[in-house]
C-alpha positions in Angstrom: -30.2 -34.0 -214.9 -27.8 -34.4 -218.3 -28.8 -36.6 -220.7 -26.2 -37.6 -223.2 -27.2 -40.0 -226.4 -24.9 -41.7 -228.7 -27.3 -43.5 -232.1 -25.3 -45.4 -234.4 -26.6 -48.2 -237.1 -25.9 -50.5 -239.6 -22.6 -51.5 -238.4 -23.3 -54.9 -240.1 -20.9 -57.4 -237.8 -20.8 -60.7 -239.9 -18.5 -64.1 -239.7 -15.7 -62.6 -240.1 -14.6 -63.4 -243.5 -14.6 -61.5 -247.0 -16.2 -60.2 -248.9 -19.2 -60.7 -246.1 -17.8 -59.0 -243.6 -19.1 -55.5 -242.7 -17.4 -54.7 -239.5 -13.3 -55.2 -239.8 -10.2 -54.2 -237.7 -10.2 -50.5 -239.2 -14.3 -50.3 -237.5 -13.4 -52.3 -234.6 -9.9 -50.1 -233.5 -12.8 -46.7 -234.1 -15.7 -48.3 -231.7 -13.1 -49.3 -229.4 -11.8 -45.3 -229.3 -15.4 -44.2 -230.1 -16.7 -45.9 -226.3 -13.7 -45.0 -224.6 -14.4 -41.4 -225.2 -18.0 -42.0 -224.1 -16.6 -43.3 -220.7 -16.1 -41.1 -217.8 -13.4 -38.5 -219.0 -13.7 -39.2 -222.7 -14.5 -36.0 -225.1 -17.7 -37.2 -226.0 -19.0 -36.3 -222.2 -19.6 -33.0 -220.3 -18.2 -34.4 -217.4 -21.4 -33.3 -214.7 -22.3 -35.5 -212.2 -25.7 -35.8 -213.1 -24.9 -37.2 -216.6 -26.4 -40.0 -218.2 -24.8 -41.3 -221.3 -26.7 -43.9 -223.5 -25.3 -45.7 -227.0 -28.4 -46.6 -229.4 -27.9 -49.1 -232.0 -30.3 -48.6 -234.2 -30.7 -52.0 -236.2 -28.4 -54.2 -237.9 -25.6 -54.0 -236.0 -25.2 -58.1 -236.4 -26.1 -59.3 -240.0 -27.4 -62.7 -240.0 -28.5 -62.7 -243.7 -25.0 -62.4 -244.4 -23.2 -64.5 -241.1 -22.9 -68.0 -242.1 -23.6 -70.6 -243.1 -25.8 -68.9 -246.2 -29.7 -70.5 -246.4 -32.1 -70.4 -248.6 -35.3 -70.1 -246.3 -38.1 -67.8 -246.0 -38.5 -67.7 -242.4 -35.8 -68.0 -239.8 -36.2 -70.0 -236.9 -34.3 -69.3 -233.3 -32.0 -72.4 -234.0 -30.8 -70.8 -237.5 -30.7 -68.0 -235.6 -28.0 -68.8 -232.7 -26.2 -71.0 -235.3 -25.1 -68.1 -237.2 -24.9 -65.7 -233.8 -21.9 -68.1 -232.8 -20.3 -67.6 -235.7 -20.7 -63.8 -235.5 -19.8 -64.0 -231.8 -16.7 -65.6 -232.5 -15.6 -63.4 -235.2 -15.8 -60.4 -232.9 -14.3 -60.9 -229.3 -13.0 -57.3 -229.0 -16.2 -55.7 -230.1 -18.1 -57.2 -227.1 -15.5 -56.3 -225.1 -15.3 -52.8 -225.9 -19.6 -52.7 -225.2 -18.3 -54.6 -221.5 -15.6 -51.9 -220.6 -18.3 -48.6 -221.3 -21.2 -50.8 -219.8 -19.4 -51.3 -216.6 -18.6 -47.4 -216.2 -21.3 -45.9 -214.0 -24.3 -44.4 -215.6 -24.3 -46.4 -218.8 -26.7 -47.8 -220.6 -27.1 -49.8 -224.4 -29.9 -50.1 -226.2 -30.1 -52.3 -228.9 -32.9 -51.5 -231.6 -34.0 -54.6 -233.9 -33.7 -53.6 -238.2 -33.9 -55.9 -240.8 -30.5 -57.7 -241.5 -30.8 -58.1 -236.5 -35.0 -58.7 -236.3 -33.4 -61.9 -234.8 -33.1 -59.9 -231.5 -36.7 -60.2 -231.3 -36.3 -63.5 -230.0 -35.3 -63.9 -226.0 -32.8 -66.8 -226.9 -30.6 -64.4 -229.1 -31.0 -61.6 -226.4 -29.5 -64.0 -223.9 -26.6 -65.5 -225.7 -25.8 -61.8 -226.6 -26.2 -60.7 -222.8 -23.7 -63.5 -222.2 -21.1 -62.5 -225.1 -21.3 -58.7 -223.3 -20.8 -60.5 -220.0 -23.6 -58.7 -218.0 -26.4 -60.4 -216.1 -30.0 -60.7 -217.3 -30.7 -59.0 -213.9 -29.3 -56.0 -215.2 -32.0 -55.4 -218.1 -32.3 -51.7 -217.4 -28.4 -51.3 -218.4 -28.3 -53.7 -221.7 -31.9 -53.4 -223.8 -33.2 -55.4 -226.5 -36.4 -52.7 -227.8 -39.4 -54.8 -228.9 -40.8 -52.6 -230.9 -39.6 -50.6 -234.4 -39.8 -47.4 -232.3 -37.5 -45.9 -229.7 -38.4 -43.1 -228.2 -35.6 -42.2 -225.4 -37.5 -38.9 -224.4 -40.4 -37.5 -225.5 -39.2 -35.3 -228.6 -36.8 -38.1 -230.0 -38.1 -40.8 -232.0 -35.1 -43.4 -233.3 -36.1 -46.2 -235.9 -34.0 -48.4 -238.5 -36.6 -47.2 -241.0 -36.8 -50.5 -243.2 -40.5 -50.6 -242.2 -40.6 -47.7 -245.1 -39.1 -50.0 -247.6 -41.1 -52.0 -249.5 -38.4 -54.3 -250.0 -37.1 -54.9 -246.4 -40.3 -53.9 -244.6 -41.9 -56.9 -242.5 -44.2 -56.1 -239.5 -46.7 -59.2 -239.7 -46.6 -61.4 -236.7 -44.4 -59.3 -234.6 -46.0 -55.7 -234.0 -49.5 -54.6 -233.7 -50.6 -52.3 -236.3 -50.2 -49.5 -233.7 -46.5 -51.3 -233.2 -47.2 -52.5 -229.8 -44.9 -55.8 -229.9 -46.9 -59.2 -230.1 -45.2 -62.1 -228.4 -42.1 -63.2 -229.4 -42.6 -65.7 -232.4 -40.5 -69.0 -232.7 -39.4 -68.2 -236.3 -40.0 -64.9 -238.2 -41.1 -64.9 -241.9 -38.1 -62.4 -243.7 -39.0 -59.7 -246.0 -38.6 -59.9 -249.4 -35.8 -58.0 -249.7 -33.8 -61.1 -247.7 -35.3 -63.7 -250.0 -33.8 -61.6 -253.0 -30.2 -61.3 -251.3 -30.6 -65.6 -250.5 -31.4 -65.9 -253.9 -29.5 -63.4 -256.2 -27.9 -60.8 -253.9 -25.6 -63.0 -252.2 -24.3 -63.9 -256.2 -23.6 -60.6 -256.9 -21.7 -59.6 -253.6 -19.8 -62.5 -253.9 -18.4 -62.0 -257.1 -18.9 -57.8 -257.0 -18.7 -57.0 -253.5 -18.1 -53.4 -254.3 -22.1 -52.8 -255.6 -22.9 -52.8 -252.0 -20.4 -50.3 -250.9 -20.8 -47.6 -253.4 -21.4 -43.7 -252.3 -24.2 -43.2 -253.6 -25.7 -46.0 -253.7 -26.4 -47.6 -257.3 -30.1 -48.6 -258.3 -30.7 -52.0 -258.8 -31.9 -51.4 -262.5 -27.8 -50.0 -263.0 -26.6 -53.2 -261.3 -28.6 -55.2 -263.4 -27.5 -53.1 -266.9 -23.6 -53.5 -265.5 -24.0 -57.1 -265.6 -25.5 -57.7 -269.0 -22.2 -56.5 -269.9 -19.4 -57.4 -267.6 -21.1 -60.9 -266.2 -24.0 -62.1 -268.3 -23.7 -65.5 -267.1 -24.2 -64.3 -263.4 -27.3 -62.0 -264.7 -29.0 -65.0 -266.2 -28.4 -66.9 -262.9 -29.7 -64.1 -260.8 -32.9 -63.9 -263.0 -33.5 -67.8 -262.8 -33.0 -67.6 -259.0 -35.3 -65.1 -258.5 -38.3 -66.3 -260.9 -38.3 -69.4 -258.4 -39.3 -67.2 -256.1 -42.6 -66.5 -257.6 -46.1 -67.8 -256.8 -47.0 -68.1 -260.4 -44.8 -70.4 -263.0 -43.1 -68.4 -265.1 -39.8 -68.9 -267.2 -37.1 -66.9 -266.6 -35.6 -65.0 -269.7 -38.5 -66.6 -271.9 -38.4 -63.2 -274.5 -34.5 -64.8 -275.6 -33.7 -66.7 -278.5 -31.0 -69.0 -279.0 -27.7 -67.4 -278.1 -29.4 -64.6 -277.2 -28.4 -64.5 -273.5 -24.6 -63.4 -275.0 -26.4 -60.1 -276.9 -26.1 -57.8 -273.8 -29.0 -55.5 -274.9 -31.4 -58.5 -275.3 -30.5 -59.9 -271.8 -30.7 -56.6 -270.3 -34.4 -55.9 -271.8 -35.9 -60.0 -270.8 -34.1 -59.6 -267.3 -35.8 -56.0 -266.4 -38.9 -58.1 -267.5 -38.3 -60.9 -265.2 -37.2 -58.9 -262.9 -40.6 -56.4 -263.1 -42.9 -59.5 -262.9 -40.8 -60.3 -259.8 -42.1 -57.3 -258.1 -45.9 -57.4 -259.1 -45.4 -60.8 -257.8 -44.1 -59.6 -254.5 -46.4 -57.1 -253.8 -49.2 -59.2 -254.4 -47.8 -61.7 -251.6 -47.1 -59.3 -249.3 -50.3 -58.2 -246.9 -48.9 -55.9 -244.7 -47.3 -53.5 -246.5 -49.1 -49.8 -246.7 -47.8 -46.9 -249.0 -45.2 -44.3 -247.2 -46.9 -41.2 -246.2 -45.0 -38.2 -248.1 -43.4 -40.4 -250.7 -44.6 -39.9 -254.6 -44.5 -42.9 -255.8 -46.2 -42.3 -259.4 -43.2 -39.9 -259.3 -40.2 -42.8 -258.7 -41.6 -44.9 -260.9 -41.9 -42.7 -263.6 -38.6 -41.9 -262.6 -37.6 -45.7 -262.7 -38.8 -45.9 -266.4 -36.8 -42.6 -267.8 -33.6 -44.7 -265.6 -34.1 -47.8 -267.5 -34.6 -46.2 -270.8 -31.4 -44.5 -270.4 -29.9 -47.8 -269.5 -31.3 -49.1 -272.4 -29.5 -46.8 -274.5 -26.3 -47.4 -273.2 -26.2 -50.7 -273.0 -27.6 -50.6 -276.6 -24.9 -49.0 -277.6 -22.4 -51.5 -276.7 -24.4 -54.5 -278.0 -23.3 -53.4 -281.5 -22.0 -55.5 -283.8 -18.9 -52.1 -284.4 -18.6 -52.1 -280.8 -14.9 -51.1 -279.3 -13.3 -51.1 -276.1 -14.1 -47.6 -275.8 -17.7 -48.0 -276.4 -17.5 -50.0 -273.9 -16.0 -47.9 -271.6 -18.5 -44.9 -272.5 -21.2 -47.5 -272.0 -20.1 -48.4 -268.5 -19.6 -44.7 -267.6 -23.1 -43.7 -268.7 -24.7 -46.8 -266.2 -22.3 -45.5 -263.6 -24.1 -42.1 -264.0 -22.4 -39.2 -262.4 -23.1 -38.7 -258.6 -25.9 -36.7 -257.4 -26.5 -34.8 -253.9 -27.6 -36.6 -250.9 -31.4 -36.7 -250.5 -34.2 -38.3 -248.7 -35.8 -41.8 -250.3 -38.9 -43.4 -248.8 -37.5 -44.2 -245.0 -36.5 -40.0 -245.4 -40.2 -39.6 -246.4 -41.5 -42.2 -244.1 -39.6 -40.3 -240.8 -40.5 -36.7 -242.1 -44.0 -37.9 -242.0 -43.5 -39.2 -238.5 -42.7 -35.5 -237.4 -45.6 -33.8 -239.2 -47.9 -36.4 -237.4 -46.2 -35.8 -234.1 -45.1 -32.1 -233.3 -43.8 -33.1 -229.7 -41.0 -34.4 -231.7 -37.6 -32.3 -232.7 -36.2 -34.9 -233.8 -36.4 -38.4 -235.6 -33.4 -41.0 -236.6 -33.1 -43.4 -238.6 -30.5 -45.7 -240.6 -31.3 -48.6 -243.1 -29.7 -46.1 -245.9 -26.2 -46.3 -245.5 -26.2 -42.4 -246.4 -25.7 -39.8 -243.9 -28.1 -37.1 -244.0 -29.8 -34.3 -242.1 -33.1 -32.6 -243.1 -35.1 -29.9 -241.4 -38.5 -29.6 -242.4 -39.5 -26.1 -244.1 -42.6 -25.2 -241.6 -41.4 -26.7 -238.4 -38.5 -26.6 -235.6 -38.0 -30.5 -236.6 -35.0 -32.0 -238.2 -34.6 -36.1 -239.6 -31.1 -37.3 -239.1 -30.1 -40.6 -240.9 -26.5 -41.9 -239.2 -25.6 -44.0 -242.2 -23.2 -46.4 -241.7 -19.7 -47.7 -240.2 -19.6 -49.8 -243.5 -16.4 -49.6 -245.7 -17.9 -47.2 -248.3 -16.3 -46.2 -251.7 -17.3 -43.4 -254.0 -19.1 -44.3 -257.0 -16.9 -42.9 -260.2 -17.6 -40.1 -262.1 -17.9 -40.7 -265.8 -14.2 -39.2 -266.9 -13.1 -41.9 -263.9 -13.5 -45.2 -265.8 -10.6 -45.6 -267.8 -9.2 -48.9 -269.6 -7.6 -49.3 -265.5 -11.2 -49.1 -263.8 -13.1 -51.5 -266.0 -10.3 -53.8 -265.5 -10.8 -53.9 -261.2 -14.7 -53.1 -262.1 -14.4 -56.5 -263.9 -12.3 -58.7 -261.6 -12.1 -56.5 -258.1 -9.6 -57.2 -255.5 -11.0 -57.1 -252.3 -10.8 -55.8 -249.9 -9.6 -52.8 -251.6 -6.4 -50.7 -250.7 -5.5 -47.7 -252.2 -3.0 -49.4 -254.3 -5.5 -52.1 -255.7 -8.6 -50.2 -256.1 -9.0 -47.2 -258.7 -12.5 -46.2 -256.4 -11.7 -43.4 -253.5 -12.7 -44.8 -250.0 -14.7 -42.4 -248.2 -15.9 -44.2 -245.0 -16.5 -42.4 -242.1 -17.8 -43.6 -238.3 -20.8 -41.3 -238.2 -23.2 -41.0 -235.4 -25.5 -38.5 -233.9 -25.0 -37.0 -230.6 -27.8 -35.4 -228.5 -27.6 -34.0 -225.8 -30.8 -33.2 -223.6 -32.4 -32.0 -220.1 -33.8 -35.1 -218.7 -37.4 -34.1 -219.6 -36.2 -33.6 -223.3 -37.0 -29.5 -223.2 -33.3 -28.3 -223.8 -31.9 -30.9 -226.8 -29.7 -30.4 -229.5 -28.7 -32.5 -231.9 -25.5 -33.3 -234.6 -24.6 -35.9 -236.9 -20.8 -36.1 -236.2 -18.0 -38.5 -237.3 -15.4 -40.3 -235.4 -12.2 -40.0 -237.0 -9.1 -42.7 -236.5 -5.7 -40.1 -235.4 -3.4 -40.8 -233.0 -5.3 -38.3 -230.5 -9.1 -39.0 -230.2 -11.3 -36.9 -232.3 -14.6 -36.4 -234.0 -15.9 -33.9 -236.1 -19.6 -32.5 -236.7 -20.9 -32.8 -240.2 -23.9 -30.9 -239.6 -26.1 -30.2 -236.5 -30.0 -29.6 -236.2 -30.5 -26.9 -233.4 -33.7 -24.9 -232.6 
């Protein structure tokens, strides 16, 4: 027998509305292609008799953090839940539709893997509602799958996971698996990571008013978002850091370092805010109780990387807190936080996956998302590979340092969004990845490649990379 598999994650379906929304009509016309050509016929299948195509969606392909309404709660409850799965529902008629059409073909199945923006599809209620938006019949379970654990393992050399359980920031295990992530039963509210509280609290500010720091390729550190606003929005960074010191067990007030009119010097509010914002994690680490360290990952080694970051930071925002500063200091300023882009490579969920295949040498391969960056890595000593599908996400590449002129920092200030090419001085280079493996039933014969679907008037992907032993 042929086994085909299709993983894709982080496709981040919302409400609907801007800036919010992860998953618009340039996503929805390539998933509607994308399953067409995973139907009988369709490029993406070998056309044997035997074959057995199945589409993983490996965590937060629906975004309740982001799906309205907005709350302000540490846990989430099924009602909260369902309230803000009708609104994503709603919003996205044609994507359940497409998921009908390939689910009704013969042979196919979905499988629907929980990460940290969808652990709501832990609960049976959302499960259901969903089953009912897809319009196929609880009795068909073996066809549409909610997995109840973090781990999918489709054969036995392919592990799939989000990977947020090797952030410390979005990881949360308590309550819903066993430490050996056997599921427990399914809770009536889950308690969100910390990462969600932050985004409640000070994430969804920033987004609002500078949707493009969460679409940036690479990604930039949350110590540069924090130096960018000291000097483009000050009044939002002292909001963020007031917001988030109310998270804290211990009294403590926010920005306490300042003196009067202080909060306007962009140097002194970037130093108090990194302090804040440092106490803020101690404070979070001491409240979480099921976190352990991530295998493979050097952590002495990112945090001393953290402090050279922040003292670079420092300097540049230094130097356009002076009294002499011009425009252009400015502008070098800005393009010294903005850094210039570096290469690809693996952060803890890369570390936290490698691990998984030095552990378990039955495995070839192991997925993940959670990142929003494409990657494949093959380990030195070992016929394994980890393949992160990144995301369907609009994603725009973060600007070189000659790249902010007087224009950029204008748009960097104020952006229009959604961004076109006319609008936006940032290059958009989003692409529909997603790994395709294809596999004897019994796993033996698999290969595997990160590929990308690509939007042209004749269906079409192209492989980025593949992993083959």
């Amino acid at each position: 027998m042929s086994v085909t598999i299709l993983v894709v994650s982080d496709l981040h379906l919302a409400h609907g509305q801007q800036p919010f929304e992860g998953f618009t009509e340039q996503q929805q016309r390539a998933w509607t292609e994308f399953l067409q050509a995973a139907s009988p016929g369709g490029i993406l299948v070998e056309e044997r008799a035997d074959e057995t195509v199945e589409l993983v969606i490996n965590g937060d392909c629906f975004d309740f953090l982001v799906a309205a309404p907005l709350r302000h709660d540490r846990t989430r409850t099924v009602a909260q839940a369902l309230e803000k799965l009708e609104q994503i529902i709603a919003a996205h008629g044609a994507f359940f539709e497409a998921l009908a059409q390939f689910l009704r073909q013969p042979q196919r199945r979905v499988t629907f893997v929980p990460g940290n923006h969808d652990i709501e599809l832990l609960f049976p209620a959302v499960q259901q509602r969903l089953r009912q938006a897809v319009g196929w019949p609880a009795a068909s379970e073996e066809r549409l799958r909610f997995w109840p654990r973090a781990r999918y393992e489709p054969l036995s050399t392919i592990a799939i996971e989000h990977g947020n359980l090797y952030d410390f920031w979005n990881h949360r295990s308590a309550g819903l698996w066993t430490a050996s992530g056997e599921p427990l039963p399914p809770p009536e509210e889950i308690l969100l990571s910390a990462g969600s509280w932050y985004y409640q609290e000070a994430g969804a500010l920033i987004h609002r008013r500078f949707p493009y720091f969460d679409h940036l390729e690479p990604s930039l550190s949350y110590p540069r978002q924090m130096a960018l606003l000291s000097l483009l929005a000050p009044e939002l960074l002292c909001e963020v850091v007031t917001n988030l010191v109310g998270l804290m067990s211990c009294p403590r007030q926010p920005l306490a370092g300042l003196s009067r009119g202080e909060e306007h010097v962009a140097l002194r509010l970037f130093e108090e805010a990194m302090q804040d914002l440092a106490a803020f994690q101690r404070d979070m680490e001491r409240q979480k109780s099921d976190w352990q360290p991530v295998p493979g990952w050097d952590e002495q080694r990112a945090t001393a990387a953290t402090l050279e970051e922040y003292r670079l930071l420092r300097e540049a925002v230094a130097q356009a807190s002076e009294p002499t500063a011009t425009e252009r200091t400015l502008l070098e300023a800005v393009a010294r936080i903005f850094g210039r882009p570096t290469a690809r490579r693996a952060g803890p969920t890369g570390a936290g996956m490698q691990a998984l295949l030095q552990r378990e040498p039955r495995l070839r391969y192991a997925l993940a998302g959670h990142t929003h960056s494409w990657l494949v890595e093959s380990l030195a000593k070992s016929r394994q590979s980890y393949l992160n599908t990144g995301t369907w996400t609009r994603r725009l590449a973060r600007p070189a340092p000659e790249e902010i002129t007087p224009a950029t920092l204008v748009w960097l200030r104020s952006p229009d969004w959604p961004p076109t090419p006319t609008t936006s001085p940032l290059r958009e280079v989003t692409q529909y990845t997603f790994a395709l493996i294809r596999a004897s039933d019994d796993g033996v014969q698999t290969t595997a490649s990160l590929c990308t679907w690509e939007v042209r008037s004749q269906p079409a992907y192209r492989v980025l990379i593949t992993a083959a032993f």
